[in-house]
Structures are given as C-alpha cells and as structure tokens.
N, C-alpha and C positions, 0 to 999 in steps of 0.2 A: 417454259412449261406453263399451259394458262390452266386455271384452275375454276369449279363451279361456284355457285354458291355453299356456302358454307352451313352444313347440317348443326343444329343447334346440341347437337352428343357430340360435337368434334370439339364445341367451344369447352375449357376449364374455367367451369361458373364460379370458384374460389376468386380467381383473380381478376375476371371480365366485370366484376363491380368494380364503376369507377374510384371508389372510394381506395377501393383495396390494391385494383392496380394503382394507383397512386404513392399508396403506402410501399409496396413491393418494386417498385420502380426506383421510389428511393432510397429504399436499402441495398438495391444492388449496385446504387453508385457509391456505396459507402462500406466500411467495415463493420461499421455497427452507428447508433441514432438513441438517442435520447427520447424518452416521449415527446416534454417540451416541444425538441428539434421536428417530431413528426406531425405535433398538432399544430403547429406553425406554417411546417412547409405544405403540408394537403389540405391546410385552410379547413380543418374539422374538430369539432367542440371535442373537448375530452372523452364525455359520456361515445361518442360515436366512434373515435378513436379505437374506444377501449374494445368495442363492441366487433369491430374490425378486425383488431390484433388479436383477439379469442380465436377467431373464425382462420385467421390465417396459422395460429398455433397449433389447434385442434388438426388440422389439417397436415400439420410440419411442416408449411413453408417457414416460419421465421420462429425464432430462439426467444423467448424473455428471459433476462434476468432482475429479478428485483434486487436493488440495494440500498444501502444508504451513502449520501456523500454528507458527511458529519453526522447533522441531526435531520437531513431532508432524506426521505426517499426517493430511489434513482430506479427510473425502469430503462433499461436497456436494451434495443430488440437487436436481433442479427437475422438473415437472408439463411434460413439454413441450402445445403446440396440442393437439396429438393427444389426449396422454393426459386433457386437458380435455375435449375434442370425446367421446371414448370414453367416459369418467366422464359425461358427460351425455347418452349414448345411453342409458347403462346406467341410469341414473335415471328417464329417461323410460321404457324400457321397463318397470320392476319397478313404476312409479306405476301404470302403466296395468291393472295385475291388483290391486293393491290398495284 
C-alpha cells in the first residue's frame, strides 16, 4: 500500500517532539525509568526534562510517581495504555510513507 504525503492533523504533535519521542521511546522499552535514568538517556537538562514529562502527563501518555528512596526523592514515570496506543499509532503512521 503506498501512501501520500503525510497531512500535518494526521501527525500527534505530543510525541513528534524529538525530545519527547525520545522520552516515550524509552519508556516503552522498559516497565518504568527513574528521572536520573531519563535525563541521562535523552541527553536533556533536568529543567527540560521536567518540562517534557508535564506535557506527556497532562496529555496521559506517561504515569509520575513521586517518592522517596530514604532521604532522596524518586520520580518515577511509567508508559501509560495510552501513551503505548499513541506510540504505536505514530509508528504505524511514519512506516506507512517510508
């Protein structure tokens, strides 16, 4: 099946930020991710980080939990349904022009 150009209302502009696909990419290789682990692997300052994970929250692709491990605070994010479901729309949509 070949397919057109791709109308920019087909794209889900939540996760077609690089930044955020990135984040979302790596949560769905995993069960859940540390901040730490996330501002690590997508090579982005905390401040941007944080700013990303709101937007993906607000949104309900991914889960926060804030905790503590002792005396540190632990933010923990998870892939929610959704943000799986939407991760694999977006997949299917960019395969189908390539």
């Amino acid at each position: 099946m070949k397919r057109g150009i791709i109308r920019p209302s087909e794209i889900d502009r939540i996760i077609h930020e690089p930044a955020r696909l990135a984040i979302v990419a790596l949560l769905d290789s995993v069960e859940e991710a540390d901040f730490q682990y996330l501002q690590q692997a997508a090579e982005l300052t905390k401040g941007n980080l944080s700013v990303h994970l709101t937007k993906l929250e607000e949104a309900g692709y991914v889960a926060i939990e804030k905790t503590y491990r002792g005396k540190y605070p632990l933010t923990i994010c998870r892939l929610t349904e959704l943000g799986r479901e939407k991760l694999e729309e977006y997949r299917k949509l960019f395969r189908s022009i390539l």
